[in-house]
C-alpha positions as YAML, in Angstrom:
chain: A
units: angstrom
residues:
- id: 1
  name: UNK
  ca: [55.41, -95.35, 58.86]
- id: 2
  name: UNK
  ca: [56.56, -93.60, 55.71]
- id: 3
  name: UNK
  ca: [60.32, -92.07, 55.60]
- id: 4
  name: UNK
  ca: [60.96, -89.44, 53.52]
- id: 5
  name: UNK
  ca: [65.27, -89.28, 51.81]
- id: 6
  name: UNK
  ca: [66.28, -85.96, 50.09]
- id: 7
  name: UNK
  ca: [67.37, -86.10, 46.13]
- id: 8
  name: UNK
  ca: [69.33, -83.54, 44.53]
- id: 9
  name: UNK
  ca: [68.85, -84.06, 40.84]
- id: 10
  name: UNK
  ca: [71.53, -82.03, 38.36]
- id: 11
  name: UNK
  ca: [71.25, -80.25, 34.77]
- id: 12
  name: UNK
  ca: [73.36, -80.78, 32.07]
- id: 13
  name: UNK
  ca: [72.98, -77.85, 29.32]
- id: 14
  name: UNK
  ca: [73.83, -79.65, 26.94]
- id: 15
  name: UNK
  ca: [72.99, -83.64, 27.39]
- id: 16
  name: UNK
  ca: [74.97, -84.58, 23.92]
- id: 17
  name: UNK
  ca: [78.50, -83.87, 25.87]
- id: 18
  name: UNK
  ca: [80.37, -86.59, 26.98]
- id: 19
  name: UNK
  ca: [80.22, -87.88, 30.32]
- id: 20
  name: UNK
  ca: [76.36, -87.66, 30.57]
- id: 21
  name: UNK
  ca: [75.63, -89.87, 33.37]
- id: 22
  name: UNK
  ca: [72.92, -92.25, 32.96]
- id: 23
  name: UNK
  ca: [71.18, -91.19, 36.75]
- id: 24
  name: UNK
  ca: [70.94, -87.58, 37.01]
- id: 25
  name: UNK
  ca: [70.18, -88.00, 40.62]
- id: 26
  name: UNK
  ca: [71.75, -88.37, 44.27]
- id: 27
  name: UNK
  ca: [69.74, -89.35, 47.11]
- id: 28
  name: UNK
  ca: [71.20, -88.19, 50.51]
- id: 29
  name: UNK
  ca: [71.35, -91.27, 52.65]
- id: 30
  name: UNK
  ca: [73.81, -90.25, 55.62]
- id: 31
  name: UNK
  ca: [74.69, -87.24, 57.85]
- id: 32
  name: UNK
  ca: [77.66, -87.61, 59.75]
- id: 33
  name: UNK
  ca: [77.74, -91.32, 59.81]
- id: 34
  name: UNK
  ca: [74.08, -91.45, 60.86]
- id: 35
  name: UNK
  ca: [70.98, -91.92, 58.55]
- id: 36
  name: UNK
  ca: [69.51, -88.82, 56.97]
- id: 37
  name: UNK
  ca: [65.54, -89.72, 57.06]
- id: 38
  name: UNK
  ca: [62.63, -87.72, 58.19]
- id: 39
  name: UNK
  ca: [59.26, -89.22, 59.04]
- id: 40
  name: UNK
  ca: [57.38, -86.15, 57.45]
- id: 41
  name: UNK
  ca: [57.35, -83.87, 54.25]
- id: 42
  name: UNK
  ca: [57.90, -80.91, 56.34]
- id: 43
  name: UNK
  ca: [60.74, -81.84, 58.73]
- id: 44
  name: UNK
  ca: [62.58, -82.88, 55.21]
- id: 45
  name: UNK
  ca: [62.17, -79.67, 53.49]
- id: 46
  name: UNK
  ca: [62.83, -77.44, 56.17]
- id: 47
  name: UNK
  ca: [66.31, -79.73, 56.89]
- id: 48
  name: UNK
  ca: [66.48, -78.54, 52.89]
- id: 49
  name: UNK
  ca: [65.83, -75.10, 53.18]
- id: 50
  name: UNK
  ca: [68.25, -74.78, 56.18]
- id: 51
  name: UNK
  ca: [71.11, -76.37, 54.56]
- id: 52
  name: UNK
  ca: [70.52, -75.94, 50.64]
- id: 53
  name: UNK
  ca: [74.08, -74.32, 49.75]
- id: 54
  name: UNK
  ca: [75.64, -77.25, 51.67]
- id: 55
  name: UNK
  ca: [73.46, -79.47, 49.69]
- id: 56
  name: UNK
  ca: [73.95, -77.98, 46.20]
- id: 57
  name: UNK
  ca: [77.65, -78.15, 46.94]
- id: 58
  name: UNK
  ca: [77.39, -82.40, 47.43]
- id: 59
  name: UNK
  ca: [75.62, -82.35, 44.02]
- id: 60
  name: UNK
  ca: [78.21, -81.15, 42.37]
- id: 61
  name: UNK
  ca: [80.74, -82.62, 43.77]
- id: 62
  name: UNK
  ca: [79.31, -86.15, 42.92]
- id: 63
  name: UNK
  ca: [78.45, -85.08, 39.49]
- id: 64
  name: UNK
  ca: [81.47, -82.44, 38.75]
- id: 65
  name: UNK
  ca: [80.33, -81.81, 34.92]
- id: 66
  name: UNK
  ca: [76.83, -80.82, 35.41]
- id: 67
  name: UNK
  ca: [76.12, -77.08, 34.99]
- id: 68
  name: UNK
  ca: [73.65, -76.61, 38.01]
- id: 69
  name: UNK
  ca: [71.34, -78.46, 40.35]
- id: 70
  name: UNK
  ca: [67.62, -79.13, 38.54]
- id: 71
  name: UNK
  ca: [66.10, -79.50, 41.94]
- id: 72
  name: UNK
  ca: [66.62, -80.78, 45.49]
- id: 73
  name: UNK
  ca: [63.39, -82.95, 46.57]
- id: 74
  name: UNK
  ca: [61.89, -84.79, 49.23]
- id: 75
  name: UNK
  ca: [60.82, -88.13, 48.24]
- id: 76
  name: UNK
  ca: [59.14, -90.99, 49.84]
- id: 77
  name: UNK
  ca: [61.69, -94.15, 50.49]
- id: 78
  name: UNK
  ca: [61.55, -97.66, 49.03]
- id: 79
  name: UNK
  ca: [59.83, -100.38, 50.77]
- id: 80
  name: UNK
  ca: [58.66, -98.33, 53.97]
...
């Protein structure tokens, strides 16, 4: 069975300033102590749309000198 993680991925304006991370990109493993995984495309992006200022918020808070979030995505996780 496939599981599906969301990834919020940042933008820098200007990549040249210092610190540019080297991984532009989060992946959202955990909700409230439990796993955050969907078994479909659609129950992951509707979990996105119903939560996306929460979600934009974590971004930048784990990556404080980025200018805005790039995108938020549903991808397909490793080794399932």
């Amino acid at each position: 069975m496939k599981i599906f993680i969301i990834s919020i991925v940042m933008w820098w304006a200007n990549p040249a300033d210092i610190p540019y991370p080297y991984n532009d990109a989060v992946e959202i493993k955990t909700y409230m102590d439990k796993p955050l995984q969907f078994t479909s495309l659609e129950k992951c992006f509707e979990w996105v749309g119903n939560d996306l200022e929460n979600l934009k918020a974590f971004g930048h808070a784990y990556y404080p000198t980025a200018n805005a979030v790039r995108e938020i995505i549903c991808i397909e996780k490793k080794g399932t």
